[in-house]
FIMINU-695389 format. One record per residue (C-alpha): residue number from 0; residue in three letters; z, y, x. Coordinates in Angstrom, 3 decimals. Each point is the difference from the previous one (the first is absolute). Layout:
<recs>
NUM | ALA | Z | Y | X
...
</recs>
This chain:
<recs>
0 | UNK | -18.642 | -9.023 | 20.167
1 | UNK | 1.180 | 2.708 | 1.764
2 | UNK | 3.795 | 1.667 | -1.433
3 | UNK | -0.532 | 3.123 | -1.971
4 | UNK | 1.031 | 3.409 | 2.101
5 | UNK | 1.594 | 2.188 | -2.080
6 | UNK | 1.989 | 3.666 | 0.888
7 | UNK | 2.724 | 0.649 | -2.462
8 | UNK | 1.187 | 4.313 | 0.548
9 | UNK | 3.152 | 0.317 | -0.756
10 | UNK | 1.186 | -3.732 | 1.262
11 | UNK | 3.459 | 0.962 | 0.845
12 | UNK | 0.737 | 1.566 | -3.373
13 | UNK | 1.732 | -2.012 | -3.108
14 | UNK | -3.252 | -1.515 | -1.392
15 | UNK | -2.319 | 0.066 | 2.311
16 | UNK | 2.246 | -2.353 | 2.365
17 | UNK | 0.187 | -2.478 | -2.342
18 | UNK | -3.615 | 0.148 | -0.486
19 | UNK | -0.767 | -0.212 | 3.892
20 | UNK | 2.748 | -3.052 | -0.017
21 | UNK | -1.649 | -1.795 | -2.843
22 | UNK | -3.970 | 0.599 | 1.600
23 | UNK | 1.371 | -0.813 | 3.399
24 | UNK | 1.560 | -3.343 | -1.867
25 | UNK | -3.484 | -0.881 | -1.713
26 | UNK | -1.288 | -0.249 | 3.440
27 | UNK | -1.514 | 3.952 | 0.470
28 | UNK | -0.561 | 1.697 | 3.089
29 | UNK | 2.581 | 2.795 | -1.005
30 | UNK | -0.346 | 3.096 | 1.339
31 | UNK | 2.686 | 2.610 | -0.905
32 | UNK | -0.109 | 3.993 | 0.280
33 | UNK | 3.102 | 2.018 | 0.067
34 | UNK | 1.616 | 3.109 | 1.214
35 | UNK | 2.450 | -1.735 | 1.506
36 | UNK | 0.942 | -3.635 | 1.981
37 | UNK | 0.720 | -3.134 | -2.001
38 | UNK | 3.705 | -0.491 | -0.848
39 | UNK | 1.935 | -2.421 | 0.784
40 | UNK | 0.526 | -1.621 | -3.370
41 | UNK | -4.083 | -0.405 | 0.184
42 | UNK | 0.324 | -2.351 | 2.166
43 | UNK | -2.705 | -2.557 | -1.263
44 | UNK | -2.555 | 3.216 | 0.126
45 | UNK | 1.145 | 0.884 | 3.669
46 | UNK | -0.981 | -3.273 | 1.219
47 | UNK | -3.190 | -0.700 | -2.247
48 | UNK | -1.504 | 3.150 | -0.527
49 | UNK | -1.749 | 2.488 | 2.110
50 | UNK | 1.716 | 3.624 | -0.337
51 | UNK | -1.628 | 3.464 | 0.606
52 | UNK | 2.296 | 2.828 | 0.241
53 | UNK | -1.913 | 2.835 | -1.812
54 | UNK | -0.113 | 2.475 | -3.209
55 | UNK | -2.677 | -0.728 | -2.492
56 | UNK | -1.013 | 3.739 | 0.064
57 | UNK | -1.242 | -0.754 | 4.064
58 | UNK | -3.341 | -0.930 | 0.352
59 | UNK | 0.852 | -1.617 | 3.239
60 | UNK | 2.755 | -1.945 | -1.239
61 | UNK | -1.834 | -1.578 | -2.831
62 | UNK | -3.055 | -0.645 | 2.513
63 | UNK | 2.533 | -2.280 | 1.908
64 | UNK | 0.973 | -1.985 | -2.543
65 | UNK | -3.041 | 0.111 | -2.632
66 | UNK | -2.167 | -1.493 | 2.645
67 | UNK | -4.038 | -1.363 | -0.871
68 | UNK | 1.221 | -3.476 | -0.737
69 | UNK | 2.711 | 0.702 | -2.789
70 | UNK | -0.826 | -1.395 | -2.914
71 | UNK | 2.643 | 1.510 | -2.462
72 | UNK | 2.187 | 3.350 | 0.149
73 | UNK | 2.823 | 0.214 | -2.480
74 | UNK | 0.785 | 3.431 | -0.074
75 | UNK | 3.756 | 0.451 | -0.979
76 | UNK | 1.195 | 2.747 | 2.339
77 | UNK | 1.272 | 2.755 | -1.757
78 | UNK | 2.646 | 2.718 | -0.443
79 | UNK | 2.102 | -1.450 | -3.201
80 | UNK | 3.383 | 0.505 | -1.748
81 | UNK | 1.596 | 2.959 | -1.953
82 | UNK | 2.112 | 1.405 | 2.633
83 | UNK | -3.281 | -0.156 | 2.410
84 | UNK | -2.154 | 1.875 | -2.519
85 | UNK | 2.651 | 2.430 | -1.270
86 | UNK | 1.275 | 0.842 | 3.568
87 | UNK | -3.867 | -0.168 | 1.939
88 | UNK | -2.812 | 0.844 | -2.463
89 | UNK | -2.203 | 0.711 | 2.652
90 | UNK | 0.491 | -3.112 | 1.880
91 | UNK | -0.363 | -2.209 | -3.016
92 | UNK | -3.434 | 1.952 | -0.888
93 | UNK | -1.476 | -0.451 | 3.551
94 | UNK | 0.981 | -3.515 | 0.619
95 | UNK | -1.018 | -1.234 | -3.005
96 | UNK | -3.531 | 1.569 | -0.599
97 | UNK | -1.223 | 1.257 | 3.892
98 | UNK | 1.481 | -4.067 | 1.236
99 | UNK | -1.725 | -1.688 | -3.033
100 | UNK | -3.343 | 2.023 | 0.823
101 | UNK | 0.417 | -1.079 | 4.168
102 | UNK | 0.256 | -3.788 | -1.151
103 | UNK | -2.811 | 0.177 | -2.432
104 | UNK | -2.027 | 1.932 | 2.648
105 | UNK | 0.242 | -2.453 | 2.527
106 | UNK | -0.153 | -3.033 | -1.704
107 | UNK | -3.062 | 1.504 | -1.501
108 | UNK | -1.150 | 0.029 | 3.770
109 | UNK | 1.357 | -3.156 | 0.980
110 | UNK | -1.573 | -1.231 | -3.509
111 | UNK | 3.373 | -1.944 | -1.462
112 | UNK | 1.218 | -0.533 | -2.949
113 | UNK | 3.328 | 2.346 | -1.319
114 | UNK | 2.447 | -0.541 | -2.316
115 | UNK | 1.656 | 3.270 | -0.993
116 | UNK | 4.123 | -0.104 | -1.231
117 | UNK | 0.407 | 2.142 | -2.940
118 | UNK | 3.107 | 0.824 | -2.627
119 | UNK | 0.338 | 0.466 | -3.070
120 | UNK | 1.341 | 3.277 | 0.490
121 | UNK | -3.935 | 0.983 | -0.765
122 | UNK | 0.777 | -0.070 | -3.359
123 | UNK | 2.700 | 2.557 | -0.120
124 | UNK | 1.255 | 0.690 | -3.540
125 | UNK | -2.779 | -1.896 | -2.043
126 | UNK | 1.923 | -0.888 | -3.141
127 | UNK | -1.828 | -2.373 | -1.163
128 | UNK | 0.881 | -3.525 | 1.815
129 | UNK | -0.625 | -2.279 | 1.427
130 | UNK | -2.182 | 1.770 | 1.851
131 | UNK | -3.732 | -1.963 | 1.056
132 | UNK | -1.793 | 0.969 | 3.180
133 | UNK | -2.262 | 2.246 | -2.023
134 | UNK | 3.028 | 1.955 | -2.368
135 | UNK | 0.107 | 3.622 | 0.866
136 | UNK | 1.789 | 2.225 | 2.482
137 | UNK | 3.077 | 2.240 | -1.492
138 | UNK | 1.451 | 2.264 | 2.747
139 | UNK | 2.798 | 2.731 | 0.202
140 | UNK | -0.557 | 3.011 | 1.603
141 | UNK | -0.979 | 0.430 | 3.632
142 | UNK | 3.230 | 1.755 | 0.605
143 | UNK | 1.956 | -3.017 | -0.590
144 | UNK | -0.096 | -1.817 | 3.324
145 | UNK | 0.161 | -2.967 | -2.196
146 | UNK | -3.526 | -0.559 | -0.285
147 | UNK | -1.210 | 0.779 | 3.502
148 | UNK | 0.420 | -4.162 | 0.817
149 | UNK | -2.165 | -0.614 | -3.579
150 | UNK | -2.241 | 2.396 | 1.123
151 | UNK | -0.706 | -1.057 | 3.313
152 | UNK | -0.044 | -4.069 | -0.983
153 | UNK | -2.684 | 0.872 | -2.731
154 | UNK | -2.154 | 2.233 | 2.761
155 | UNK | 0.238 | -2.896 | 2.121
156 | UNK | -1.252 | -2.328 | -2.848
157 | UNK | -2.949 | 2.660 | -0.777
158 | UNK | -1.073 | 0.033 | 4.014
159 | UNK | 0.144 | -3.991 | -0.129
160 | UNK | -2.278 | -0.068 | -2.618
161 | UNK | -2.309 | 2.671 | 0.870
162 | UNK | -0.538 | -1.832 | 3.484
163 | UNK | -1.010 | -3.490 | -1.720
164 | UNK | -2.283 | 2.640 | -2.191
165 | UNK | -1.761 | 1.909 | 2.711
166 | UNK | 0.493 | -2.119 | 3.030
167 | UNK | -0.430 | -3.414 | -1.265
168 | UNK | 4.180 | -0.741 | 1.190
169 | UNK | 1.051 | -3.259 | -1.454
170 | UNK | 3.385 | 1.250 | -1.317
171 | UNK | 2.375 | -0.208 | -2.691
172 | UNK | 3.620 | 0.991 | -1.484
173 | UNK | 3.061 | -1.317 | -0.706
174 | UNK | 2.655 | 1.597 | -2.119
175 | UNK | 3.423 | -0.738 | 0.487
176 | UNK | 2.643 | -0.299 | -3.008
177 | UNK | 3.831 | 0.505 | 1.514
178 | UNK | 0.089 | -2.970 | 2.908
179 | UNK | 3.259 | -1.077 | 1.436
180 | UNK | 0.981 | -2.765 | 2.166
181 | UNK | 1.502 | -0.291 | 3.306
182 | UNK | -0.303 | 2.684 | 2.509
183 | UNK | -0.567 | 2.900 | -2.375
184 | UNK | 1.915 | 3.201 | 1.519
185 | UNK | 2.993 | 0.767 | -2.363
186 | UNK | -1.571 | 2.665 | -1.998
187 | UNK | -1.547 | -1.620 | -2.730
188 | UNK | 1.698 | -0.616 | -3.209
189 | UNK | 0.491 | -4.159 | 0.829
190 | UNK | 0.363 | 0.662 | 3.767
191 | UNK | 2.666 | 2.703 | -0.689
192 | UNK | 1.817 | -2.328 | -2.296
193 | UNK | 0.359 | -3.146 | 2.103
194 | UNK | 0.466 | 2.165 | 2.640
195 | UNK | 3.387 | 1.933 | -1.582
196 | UNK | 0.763 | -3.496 | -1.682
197 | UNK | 0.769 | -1.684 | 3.118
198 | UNK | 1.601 | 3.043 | 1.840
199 | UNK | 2.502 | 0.078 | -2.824
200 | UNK | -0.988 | 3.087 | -1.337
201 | UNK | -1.008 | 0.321 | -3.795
202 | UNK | -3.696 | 0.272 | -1.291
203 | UNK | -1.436 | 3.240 | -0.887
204 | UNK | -2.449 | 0.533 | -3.366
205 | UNK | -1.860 | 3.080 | -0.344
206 | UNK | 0.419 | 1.927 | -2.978
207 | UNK | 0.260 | -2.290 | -3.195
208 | UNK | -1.394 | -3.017 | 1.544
209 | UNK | -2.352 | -0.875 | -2.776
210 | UNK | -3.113 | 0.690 | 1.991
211 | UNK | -1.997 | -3.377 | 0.374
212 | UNK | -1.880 | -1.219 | 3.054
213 | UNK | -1.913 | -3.380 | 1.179
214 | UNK | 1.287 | -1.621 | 2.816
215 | UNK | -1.846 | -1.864 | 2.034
216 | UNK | 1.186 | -2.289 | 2.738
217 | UNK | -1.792 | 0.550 | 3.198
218 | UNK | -1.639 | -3.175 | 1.015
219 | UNK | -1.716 | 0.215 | -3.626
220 | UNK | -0.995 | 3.393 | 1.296
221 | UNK | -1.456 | -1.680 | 3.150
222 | UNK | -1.828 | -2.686 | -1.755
223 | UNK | -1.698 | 2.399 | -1.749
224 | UNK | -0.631 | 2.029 | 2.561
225 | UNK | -2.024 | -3.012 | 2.084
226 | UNK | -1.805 | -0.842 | -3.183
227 | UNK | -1.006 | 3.282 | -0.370
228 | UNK | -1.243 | 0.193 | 3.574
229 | UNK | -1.798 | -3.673 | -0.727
230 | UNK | -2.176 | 1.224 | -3.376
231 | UNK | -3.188 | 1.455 | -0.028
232 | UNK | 0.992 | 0.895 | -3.109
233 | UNK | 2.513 | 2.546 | 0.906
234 | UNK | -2.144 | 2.379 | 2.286
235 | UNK | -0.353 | 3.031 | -1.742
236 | UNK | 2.565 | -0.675 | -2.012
237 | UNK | 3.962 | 1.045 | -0.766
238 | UNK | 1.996 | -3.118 | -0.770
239 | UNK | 3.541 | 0.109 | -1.809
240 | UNK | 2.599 | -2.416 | 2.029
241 | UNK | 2.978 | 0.228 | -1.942
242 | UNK | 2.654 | -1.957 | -2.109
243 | UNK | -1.024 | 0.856 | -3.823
244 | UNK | 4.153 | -0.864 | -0.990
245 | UNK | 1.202 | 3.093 | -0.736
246 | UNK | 3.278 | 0.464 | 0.839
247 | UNK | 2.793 | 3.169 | -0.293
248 | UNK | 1.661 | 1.499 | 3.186
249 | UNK | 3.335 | -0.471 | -1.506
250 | UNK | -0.831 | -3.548 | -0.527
251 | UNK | -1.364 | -0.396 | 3.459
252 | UNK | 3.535 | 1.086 | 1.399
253 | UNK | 1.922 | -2.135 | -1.904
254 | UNK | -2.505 | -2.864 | 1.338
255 | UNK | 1.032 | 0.981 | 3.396
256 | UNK | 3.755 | 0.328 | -0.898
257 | UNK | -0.656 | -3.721 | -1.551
258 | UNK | -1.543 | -1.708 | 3.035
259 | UNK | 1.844 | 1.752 | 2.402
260 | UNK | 3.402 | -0.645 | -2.014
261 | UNK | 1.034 | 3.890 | 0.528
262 | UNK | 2.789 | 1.564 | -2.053
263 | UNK | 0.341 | 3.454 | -1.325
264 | UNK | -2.334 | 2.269 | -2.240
265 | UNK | -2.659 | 1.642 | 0.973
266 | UNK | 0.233 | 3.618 | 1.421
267 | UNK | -2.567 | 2.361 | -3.016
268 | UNK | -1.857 | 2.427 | 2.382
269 | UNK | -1.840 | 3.082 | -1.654
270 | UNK | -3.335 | 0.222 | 1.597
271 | UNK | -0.555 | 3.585 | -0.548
272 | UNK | 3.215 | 0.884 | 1.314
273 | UNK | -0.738 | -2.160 | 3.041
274 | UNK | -3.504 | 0.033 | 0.868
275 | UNK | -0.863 | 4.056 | -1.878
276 | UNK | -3.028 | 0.630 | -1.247
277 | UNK | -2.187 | -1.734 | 2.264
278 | UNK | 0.383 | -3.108 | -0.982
279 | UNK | -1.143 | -1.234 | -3.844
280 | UNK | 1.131 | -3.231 | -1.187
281 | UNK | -2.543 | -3.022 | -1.832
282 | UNK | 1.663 | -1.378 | -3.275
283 | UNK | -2.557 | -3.032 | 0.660
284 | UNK | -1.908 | -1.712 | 2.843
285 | UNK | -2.120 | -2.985 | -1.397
286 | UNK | -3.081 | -1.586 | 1.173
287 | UNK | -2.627 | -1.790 | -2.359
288 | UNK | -1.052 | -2.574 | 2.941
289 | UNK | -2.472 | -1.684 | -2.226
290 | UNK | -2.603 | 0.651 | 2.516
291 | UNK | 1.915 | -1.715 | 2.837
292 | UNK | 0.382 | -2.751 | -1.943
293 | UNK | -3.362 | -0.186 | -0.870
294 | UNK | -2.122 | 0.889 | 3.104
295 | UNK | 2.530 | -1.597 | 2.815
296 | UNK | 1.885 | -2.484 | -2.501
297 | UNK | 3.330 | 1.591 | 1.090
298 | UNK | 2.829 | 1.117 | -1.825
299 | UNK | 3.700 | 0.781 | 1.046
300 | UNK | 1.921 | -3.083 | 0.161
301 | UNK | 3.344 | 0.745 | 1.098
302 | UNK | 2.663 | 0.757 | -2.640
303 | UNK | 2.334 | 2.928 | 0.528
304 | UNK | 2.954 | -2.273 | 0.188
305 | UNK | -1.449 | -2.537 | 2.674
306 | UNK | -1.520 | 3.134 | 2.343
307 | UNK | 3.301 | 1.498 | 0.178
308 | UNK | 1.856 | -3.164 | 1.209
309 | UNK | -2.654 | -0.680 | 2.611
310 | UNK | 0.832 | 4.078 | 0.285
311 | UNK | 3.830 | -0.290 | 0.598
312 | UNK | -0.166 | -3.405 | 2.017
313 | UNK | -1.960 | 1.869 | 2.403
314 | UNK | 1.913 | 3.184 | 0.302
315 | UNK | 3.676 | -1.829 | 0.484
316 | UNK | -1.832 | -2.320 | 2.584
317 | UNK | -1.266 | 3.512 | 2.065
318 | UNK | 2.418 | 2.373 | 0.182
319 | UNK | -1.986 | 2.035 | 2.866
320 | UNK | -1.797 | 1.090 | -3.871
321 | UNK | 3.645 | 0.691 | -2.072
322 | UNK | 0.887 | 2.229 | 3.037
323 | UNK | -2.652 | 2.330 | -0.814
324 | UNK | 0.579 | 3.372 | -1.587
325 | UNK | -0.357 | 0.170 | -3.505
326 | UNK | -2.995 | 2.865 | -0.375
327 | UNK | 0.165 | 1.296 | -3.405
328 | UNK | -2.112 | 0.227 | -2.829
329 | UNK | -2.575 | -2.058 | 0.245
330 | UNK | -1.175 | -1.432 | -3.557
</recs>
């Protein structure tokens, strides 16, 4: 039997390298699209994967690396974190919806199956939580830069599912719920923390830190992902992948401060102050992921605790990644 040929978009980025790694580890023919050359630290995808230098939104890009015999295209390229979407709207809008509607056009052509990355962010300020694929849409207004990213993730979702409606495109959607793990850039509330935890500088908590989130460690993320991409039962469908442990930002800190065996308190940061009006906090960020569970038999296995010493092991062994600016907000 021949090895499944897959494209994953977005292969250099946080998840979407691990999820090349683990498909090129499973035996895959891996190939990888990116704006930009594979880094060193991917070294196991430099020498095992094939690598087309290309933007999602370029037709002739994604014709070199979505080629007639791929089998799977997991489509995680996108234009993602708070300082990207409070700083370049416009950028996040067109990456996200005009690069998801290239990849489902051409594997459409090329007649392969697509799994689309999603966020919870789709949900915006739905109260009512933990949220199921189905629960409704609450937005701000559309003069809070804010929800430009929601926005464009849940017109992305609509044009995946309107191609497996009127073209006959086996695809389906995968919602992530707050990942973290190795690798993620320094802007994310876990990231950030481990990050100014082993630079000797002292964590930061937005606001009261009472807001709750779901973290979920990233090669959960990526098993779910592959399952996804493995179940007929997921085309035309939007799948939850996310820890259902709810846990509060301040507690997530002192986690870090824990593992990492940091001194000092944390530094309170007013959002509003710091980030103005275009940015509008979530009090809570939970998935129901009853339906993973159910139609893939997946659920997030990693505790908080054990992710973030796999986390911090990692970052003191690579300090190419503790050099790295820290770059804001991200939540």
């Amino acid at each position: 039997m021949n090895a499944p040929r897959v494209v994953v978009t977005g292969g250099h980025g946080f998840v979407g390298s691990h999820l090349a790694e683990r498909l090129v580890t499973a035996g895959a023919d891996v190939t990888v699209l990116d704006s930009g050359d594979p880094p060193p630290h991917l070294d196991l995808l430099r020498r095992n994967a094939r690598h087309v230098r290309g933007d999602v939104r370029d037709p002739d890009g994604l014709a070199a690396a979505i080629t007639p015999d791929v089998d799977v295209v997991y489509h995680l390229a996108a234009a993602v974190g708070v300082d990207t979407y409070l700083d370049s709207p416009l950028d996040v809008i067109d990456v996200n919806f005009v690069g998801t509607k290239r990849v489902l056009e051409r594997a459409t052509l090329v007649d392969a199956r697509v799994v689309v990355a999603s966020t919870s962010e789709i949900f915006g300020k739905n109260p009512a939580v933990p949220w199921r694929e189905d629960a409704d849409r609450v937005l701000g207004p559309t003069t809070a830069q804010r929800w430009c990213y929601s926005t464009s993730k849940a017109l992305a979702e609509h044009l995946t599912f309107g191609f497996v409606q009127q073209h006959g495109l086996a695809a389906g959607v995968v919602r992530y719920f707050n990942v973290y793990g190795p690798r993620q850039r320094p802007a994310y509330v876990i990231s950030r923390s481990v990050h100014r935890a082993l630079n000797g500088r002292p964590p930061i908590v937005y606001d009261d830190g009472h807001q709750t989130r779901s973290f979920t460690y990233v090669t959960d993320a990526v098993e779910g992902t592959i399952l996804a991409g493995a179940s007929e039962q997921t085309i035309g469908e939007a799948i939850n992948i996310g820890s259902m442990r709810e846990t509060t930002i301040a507690d997530a800190v002192a986690l870090v401060a824990a593992v990492t065996g940091a001194d000092g308190d944390a530094v309170a940061v007013d959002t509003a102050e710091q980030l103005g009006t275009g940015y509008q906090d979530l009090p809570r960020r939970i998935p129901d992921a009853s339906r993973a569970r159910m139609l893939l038999g997946w659920s997030a296995e990693t505790e908080l605790r054990e992710g973030l010493t796999r986390t911090v092991e990692w970052a003191r062994a690579n300090p190419w990644w503790l050099s790295r600016p820290d770059t804001g907000a991200g939540r």
